[in-house]
BAVEXZA-449189 format. One record per atom (N, C-alpha, C, CB): residue in three letters; x, y, z. Coordinates in steps of 0.02 Angstrom, whole numbers, padded with zeros to 5 digits, always signed. Atoms other than C-alpha are relative to their C-alpha. Glycine has a CB too. Layout:
BEGIN
ALAXYZ;...
//
This chain:
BEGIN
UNK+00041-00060+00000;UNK+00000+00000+00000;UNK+00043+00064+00000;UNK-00047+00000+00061;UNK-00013-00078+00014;UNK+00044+00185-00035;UNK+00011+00036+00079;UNK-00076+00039-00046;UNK-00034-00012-00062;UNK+00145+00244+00134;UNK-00053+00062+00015;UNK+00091+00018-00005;UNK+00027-00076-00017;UNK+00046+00421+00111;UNK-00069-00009+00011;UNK+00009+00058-00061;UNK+00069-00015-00021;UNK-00123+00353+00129;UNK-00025-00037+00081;UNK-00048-00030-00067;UNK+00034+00016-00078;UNK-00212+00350+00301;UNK-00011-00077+00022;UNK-00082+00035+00005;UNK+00004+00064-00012;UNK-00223+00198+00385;UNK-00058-00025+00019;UNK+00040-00016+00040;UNK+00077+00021-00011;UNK-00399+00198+00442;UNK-00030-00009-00070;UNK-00047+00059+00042;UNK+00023-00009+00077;UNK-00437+00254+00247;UNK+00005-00057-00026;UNK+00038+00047-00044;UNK-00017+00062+00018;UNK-00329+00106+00193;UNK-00051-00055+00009;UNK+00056-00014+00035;UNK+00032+00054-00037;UNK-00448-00018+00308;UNK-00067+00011-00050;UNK-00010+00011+00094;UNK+00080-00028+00037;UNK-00611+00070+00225;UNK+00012-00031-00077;UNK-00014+00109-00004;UNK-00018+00000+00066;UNK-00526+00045+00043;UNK+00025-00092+00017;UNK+00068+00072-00028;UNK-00013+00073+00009;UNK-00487-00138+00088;UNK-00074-00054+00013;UNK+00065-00017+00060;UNK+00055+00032+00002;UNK-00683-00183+00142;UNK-00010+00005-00071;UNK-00052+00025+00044;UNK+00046-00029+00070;UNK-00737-00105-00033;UNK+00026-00051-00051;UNK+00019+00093-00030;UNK-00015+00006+00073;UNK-00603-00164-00150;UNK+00038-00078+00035;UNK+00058+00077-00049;UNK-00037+00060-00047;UNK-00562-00346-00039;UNK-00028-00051-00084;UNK-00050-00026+00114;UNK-00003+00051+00059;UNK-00529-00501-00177;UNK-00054-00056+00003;UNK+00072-00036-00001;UNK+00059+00042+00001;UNK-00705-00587-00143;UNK-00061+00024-00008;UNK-00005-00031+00051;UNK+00066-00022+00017;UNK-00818-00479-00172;UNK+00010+00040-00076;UNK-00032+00051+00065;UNK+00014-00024+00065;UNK-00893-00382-00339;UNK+00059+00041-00030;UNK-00063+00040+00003;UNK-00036-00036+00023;UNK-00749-00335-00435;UNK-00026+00073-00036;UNK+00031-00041-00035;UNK+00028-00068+00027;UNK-00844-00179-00528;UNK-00016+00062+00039;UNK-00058-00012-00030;UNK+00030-00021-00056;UNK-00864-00108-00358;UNK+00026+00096-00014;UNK+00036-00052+00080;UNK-00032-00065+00014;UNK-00845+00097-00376;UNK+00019+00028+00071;UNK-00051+00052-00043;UNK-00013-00040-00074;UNK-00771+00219-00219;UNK-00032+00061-00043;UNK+00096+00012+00040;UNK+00010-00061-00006;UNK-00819+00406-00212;UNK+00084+00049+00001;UNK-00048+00002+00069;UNK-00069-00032-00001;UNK-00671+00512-00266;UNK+00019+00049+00054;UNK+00009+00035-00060;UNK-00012-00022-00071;UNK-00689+00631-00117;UNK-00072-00019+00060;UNK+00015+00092-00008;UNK+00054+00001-00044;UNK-00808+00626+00042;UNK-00058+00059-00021;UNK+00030+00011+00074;UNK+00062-00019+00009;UNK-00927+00733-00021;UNK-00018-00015-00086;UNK-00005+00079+00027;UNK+00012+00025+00074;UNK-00969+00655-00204;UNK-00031+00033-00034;UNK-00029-00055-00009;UNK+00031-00028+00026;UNK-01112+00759-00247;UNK+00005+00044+00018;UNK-00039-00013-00007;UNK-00003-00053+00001;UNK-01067+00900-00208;UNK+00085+00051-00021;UNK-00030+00003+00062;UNK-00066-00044+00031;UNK-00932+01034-00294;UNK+00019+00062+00039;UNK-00014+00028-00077;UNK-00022-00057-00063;UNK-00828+01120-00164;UNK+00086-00038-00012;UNK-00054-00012+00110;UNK-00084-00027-00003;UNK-00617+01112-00114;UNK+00012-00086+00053;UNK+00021+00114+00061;UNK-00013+00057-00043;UNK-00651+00922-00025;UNK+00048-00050-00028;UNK-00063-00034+00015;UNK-00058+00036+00027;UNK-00548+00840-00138;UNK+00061+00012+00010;UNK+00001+00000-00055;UNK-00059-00033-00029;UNK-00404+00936-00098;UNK+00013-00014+00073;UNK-00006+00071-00007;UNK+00004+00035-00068;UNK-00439+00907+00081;UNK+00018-00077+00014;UNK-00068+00006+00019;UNK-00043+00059-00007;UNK-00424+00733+00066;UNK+00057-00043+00006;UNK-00006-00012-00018;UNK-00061+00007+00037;UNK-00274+00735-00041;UNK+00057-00002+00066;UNK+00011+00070-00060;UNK-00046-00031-00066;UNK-00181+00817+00116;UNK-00027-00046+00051;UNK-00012+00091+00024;UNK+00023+00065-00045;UNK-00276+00689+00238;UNK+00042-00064-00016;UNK-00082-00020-00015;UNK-00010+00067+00026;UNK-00209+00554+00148;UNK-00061-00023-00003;UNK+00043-00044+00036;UNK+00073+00045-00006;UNK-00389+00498+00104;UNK-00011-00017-00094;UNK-00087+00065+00046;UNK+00015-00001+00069;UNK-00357+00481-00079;UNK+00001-00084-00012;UNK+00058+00050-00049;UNK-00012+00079-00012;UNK-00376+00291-00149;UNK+00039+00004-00074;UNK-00081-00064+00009;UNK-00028+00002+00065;UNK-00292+00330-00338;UNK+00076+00043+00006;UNK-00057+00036-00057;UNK-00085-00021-00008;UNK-00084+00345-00322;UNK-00001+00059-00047;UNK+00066-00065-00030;UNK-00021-00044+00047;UNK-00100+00466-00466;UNK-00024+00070+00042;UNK-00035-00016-00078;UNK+00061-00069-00006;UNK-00229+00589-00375;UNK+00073+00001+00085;UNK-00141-00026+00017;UNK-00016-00016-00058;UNK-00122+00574-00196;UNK+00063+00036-00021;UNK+00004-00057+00048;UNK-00064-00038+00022;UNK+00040+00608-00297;UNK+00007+00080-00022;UNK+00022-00037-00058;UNK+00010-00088-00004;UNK-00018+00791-00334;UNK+00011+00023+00082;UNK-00096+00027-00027;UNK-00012-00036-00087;UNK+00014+00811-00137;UNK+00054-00021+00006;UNK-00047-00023+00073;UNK-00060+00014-00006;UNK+00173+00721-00126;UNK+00048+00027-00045;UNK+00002-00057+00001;UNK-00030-00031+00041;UNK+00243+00799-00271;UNK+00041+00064-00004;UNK-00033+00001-00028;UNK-00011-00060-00029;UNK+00350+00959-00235;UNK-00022+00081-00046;UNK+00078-00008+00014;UNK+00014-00063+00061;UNK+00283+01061-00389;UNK-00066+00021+00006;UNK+00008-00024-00083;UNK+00097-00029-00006;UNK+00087+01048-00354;UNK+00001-00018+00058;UNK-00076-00039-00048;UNK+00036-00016-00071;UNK+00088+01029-00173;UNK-00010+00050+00031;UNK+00020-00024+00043;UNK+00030-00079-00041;UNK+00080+01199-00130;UNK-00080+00026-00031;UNK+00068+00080-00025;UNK+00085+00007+00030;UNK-00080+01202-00264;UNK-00046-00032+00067;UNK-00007-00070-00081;UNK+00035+00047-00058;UNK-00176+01071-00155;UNK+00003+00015+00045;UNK+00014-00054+00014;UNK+00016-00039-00090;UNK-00127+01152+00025;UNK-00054+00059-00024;UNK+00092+00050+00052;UNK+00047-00076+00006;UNK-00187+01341-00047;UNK-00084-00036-00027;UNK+00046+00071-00082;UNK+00076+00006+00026;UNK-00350+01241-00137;UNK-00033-00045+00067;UNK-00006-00048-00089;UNK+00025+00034-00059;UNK-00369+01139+00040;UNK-00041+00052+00029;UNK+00054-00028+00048;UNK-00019-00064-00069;UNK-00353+01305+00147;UNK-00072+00033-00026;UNK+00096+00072-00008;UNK+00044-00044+00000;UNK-00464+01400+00040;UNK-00034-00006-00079;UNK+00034+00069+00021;UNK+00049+00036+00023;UNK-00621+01329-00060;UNK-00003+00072-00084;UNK-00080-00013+00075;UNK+00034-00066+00054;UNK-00655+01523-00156;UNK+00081+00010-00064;UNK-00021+00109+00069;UNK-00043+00027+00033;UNK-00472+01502-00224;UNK+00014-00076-00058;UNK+00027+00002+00045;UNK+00019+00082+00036;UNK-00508+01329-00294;UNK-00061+00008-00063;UNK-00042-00063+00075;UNK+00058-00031+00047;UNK-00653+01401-00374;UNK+00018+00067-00057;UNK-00058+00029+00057;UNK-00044-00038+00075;UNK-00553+01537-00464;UNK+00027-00015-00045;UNK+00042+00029+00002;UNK-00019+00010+00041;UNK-00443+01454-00516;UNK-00025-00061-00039;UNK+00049+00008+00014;UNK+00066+00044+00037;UNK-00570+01314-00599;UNK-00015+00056-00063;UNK-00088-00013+00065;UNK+00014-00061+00056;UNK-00644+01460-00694;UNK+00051+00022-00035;UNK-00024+00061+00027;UNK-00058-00032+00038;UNK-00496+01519-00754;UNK+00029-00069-00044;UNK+00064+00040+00059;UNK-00022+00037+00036;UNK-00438+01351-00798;UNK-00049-00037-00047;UNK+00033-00033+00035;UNK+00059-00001+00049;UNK-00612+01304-00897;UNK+00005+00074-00047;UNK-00078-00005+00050;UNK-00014-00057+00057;UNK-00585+01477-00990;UNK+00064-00038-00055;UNK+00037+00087+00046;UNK-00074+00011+00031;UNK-00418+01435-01044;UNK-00039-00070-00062;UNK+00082-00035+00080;UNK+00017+00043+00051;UNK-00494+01271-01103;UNK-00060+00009-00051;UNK-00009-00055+00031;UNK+00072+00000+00048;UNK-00642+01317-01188;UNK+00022+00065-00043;UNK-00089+00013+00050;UNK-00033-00046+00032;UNK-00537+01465-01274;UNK+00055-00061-00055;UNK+00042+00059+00065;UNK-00041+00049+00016;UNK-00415+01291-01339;UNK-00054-00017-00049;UNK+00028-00051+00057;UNK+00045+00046+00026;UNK-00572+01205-01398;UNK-00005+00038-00046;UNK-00059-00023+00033;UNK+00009-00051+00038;UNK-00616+01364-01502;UNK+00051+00005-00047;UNK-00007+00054+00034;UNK-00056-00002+00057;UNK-00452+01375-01574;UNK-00012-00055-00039;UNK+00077-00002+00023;UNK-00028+00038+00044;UNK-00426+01202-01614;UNK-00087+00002-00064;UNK+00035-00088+00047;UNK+00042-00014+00057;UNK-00616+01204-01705;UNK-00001+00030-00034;UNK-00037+00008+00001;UNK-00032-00064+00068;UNK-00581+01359-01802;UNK+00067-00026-00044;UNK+00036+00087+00044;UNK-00052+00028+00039;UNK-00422+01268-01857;UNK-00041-00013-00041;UNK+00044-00053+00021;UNK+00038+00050+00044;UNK-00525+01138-01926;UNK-00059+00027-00079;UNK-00050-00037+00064;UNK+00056-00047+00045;UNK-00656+01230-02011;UNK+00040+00037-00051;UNK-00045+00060+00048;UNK-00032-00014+00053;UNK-00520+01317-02093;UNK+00052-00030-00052;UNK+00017+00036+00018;UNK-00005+00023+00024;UNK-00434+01180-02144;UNK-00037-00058-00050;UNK+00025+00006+00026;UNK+00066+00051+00026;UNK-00588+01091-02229;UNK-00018+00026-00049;UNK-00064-00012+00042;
//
């Protein structure tokens, strides 16, 4: 197991995903599933993550200061979202206008 994740978490992630029961079985990527807020980030820093790729944004020394500031503070997390959906939906635009003009 992954040294950085919680050990109670671990126990929870070993009922769910244990080798006798329904392999198709899904988890919840953070504790609040349906709802869109800064809990994922929270986790991350808990160690409550169950995907090595998603915990490694906290262990990492380049985006862990991301993940503390989007832990700390939810309205930050939410900026920069918006900003990073602009950016992409400004990408999408380009690359379709490519297209269209190469056609």
């Amino acid at each position: 197991p992954d040294p950085a994740i919680d050990p109670g978490f671990r126990a929870e992630l070993d009922k769910l995903c244990s080798l006798d029961v329904d392999q198709n079985k899904t988890g919840n990527l953070d504790a609040t599933p349906v709802i869109f807020d800064n809990q994922y980030f929270k986790d991350l820093v808990g160690g409550r993550e169950f995907l090595n790729s998603d915990q490694t944004l906290f262990t990492f020394p380049q985006t862990q200061g991301f993940v503390r500031a989007f832990s700390i503070d939810q309205n930050e997390f939410f900026k920069a979202f918006v900003e990073g959906m602009l950016k992409l939906g400004d990408l999408c635009n380009t690359l379709t206008l490519k297209r269209v003009l190469l056609t």
